[in-house]
N, C-alpha and C positions, 0 to 999 in steps of 0.2 A: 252515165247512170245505167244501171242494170236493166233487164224488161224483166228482170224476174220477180216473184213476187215470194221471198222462202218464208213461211211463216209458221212460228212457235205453238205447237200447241202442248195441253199437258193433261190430259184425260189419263186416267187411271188405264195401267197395260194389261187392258182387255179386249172384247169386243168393243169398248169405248173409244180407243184411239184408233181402234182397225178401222173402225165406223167414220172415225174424226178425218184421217189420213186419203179417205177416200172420197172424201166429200170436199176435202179441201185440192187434193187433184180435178175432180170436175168441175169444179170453178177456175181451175186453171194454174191454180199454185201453187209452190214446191214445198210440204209439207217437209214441218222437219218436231218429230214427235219426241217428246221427252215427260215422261211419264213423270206427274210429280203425286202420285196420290198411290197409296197400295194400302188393300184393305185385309185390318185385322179381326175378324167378328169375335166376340166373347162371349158366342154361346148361349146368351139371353134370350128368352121371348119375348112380346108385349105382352104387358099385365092387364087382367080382365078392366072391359069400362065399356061405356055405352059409345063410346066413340074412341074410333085407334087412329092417329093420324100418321101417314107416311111422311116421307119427307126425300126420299130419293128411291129409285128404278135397286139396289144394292140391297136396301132397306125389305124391299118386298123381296126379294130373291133366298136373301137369311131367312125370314122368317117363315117362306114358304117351305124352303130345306129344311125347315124343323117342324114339320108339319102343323105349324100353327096356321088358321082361318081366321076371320075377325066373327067375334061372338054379336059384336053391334052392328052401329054402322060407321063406314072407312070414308074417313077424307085425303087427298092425296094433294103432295102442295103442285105439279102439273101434269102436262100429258104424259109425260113418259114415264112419270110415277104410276101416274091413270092406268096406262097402257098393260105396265108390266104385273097389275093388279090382276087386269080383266083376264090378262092372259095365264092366268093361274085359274080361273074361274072363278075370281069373288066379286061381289057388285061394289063398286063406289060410288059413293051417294054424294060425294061433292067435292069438286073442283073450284079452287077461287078463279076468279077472275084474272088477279093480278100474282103471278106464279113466284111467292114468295114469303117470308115468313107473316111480315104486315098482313101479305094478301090473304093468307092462313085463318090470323087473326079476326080479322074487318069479316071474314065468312062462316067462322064459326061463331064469333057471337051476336050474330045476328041470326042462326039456324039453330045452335044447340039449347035443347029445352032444359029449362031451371030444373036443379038439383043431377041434371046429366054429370056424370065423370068424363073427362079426356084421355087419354092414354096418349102419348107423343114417343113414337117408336124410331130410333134414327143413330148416326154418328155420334163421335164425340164432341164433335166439332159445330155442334148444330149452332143457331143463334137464337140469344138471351131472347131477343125479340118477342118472340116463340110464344116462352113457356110465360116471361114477363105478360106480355100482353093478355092471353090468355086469363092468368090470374088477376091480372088488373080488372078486368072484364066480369071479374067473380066466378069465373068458371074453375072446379074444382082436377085440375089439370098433374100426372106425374108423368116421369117418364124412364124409358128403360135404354140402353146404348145396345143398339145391336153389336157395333164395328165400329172399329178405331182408325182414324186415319193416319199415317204415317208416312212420311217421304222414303222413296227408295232407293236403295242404294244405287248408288251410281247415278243418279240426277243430275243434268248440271247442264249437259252439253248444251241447251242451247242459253244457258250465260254468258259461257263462251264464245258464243257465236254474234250473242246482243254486242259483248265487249267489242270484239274484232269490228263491229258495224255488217254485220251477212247477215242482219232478220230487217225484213220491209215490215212485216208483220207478227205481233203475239196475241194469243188469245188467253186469255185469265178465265178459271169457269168458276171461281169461286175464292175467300180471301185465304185461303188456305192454301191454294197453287199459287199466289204472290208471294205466300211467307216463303214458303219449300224453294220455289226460286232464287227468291231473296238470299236463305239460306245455302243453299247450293251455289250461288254466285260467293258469300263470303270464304268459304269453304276451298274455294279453287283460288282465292285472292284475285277474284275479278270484280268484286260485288258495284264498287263507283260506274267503274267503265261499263258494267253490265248497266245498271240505270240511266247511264247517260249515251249509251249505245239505243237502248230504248226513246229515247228520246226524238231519235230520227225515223223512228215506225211506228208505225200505225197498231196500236192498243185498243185492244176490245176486252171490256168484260161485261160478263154477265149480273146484274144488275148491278145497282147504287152503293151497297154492301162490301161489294167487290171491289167497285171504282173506288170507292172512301180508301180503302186499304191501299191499293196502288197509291192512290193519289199520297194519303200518309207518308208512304216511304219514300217519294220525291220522283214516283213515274207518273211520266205525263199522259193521261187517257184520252183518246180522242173517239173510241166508239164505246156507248152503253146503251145499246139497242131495247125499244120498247118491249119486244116482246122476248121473253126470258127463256131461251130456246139456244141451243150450238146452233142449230142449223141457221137462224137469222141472224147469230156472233157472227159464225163465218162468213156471208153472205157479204154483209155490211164490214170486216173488217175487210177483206178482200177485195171487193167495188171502192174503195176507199184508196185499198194501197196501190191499185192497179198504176202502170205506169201514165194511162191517157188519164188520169184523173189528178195524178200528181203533178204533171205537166201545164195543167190547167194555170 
């Protein structure tokens, strides 16, 4: 058995995978980055409302580039959403708890004041969850797409690598880098071998959302870390696939 530890990840080819790649080296493992997300913006703002909600760190970056502020007040679904707020200079007035669309939800209707509007600013790819829950709640909620996500070309390589059995470890950050996978594994006509290549490594995604969708397509997940963060995916798939832990 190998002592190596080569693991998948698929962070969009930005400072996201440079970040991802290096943090999965000082943990010790041999990063192998396959970019399954590239972003298309469309140019939109967020539309006026007493409350804008973000929904990923890309989200604030668009809208800042088009020198939109938020008129109300900004919810952001984590930290690094939080983060890349502050660091534009706008205040964000709330963070859920639980760093997801539920967690969104369960926070904003218990803080936005009756008759307030929502604004939900984000991908195209967001979850019904969202905007569902939201209006279930009776909160009068719309929303605008900043950016579209789309696989890039040339994705794949590490299917190919799942097929051959070379990944100890992959990390999923969302259900959308399982499908583009998915899709990139059928595309190269590896897509079985690729899932059942998977099967002998250690799978991390980032929340339940995510896991649901692997799990769907017949991969087997073995990490979905409490808290909804790359930095404790990696951590946790990595301490997992380690070889003194598999030996165990």
């Amino acid at each position: 058995m190998t002592s190596e530890v080569r693991a998948a990840v698929f962070r969009p080819d930005d400072e996201r995978i440079t970040a991802a790649v290096e943090l999965l080296e000082s943990l010790g493992a041999t990063p192998v980055p396959d970019p399954m997300l590239a972003i298309e913006p469309t140019g939109a703002t967020p539309g006026a409302a007493d409350w804008t909600v973000l929904t990923s760190k890309t989200g604030v970056e668009l809208a800042a580039a088009s020198d939109w502020s938020p008129a109300g007040r900004l919810a952001c679904i984590g930290p690094a959403t939080a983060d890349a707020a502050r660091e534009v200079g706008w205040t964000v007035d709330l963070v859920p708890e639980e760093y997801s669309s539920a967690g969104l939800v369960d926070a904003l209707a218990g803080t936005v004041e009756p008759d307030a509007t929502v604004e939900v600013a984000r991908s195209d790819h967001g979850s019904a969850v969202l905007l569902d829950g939201l209006r279930d709640a009776g909160i009068e909620t719309t929303e605008t797409v900043l950016y579209r996500l789309v696989r890039p070309a040339g994705a794949g390589e590490s299917a190919e690598r799942a097929a051959a059995g070379e990944l100890e470890a992959a990390l999923f950050t969302s259900s959308l880098t399982v499908d583009h996978f998915l899709d990139a594994a059928s595309e190269r006509g590896v897509r079985e071998a690729a899932v059942e290549g998977l099967g002998d490594a250690v799978v991390g995604c980032i929340g339940e959302p995510t896991a649901e969708t692997a799990r769907d397509h017949g991969i087997a997940v073995s990490v979905v870390p409490e808290e909804a963060t790359f930095e404790t995916l990696a951590t946790t798939v990595v301490e997992r696939a380690a070889p003194t832990h598999r030996e165990e």
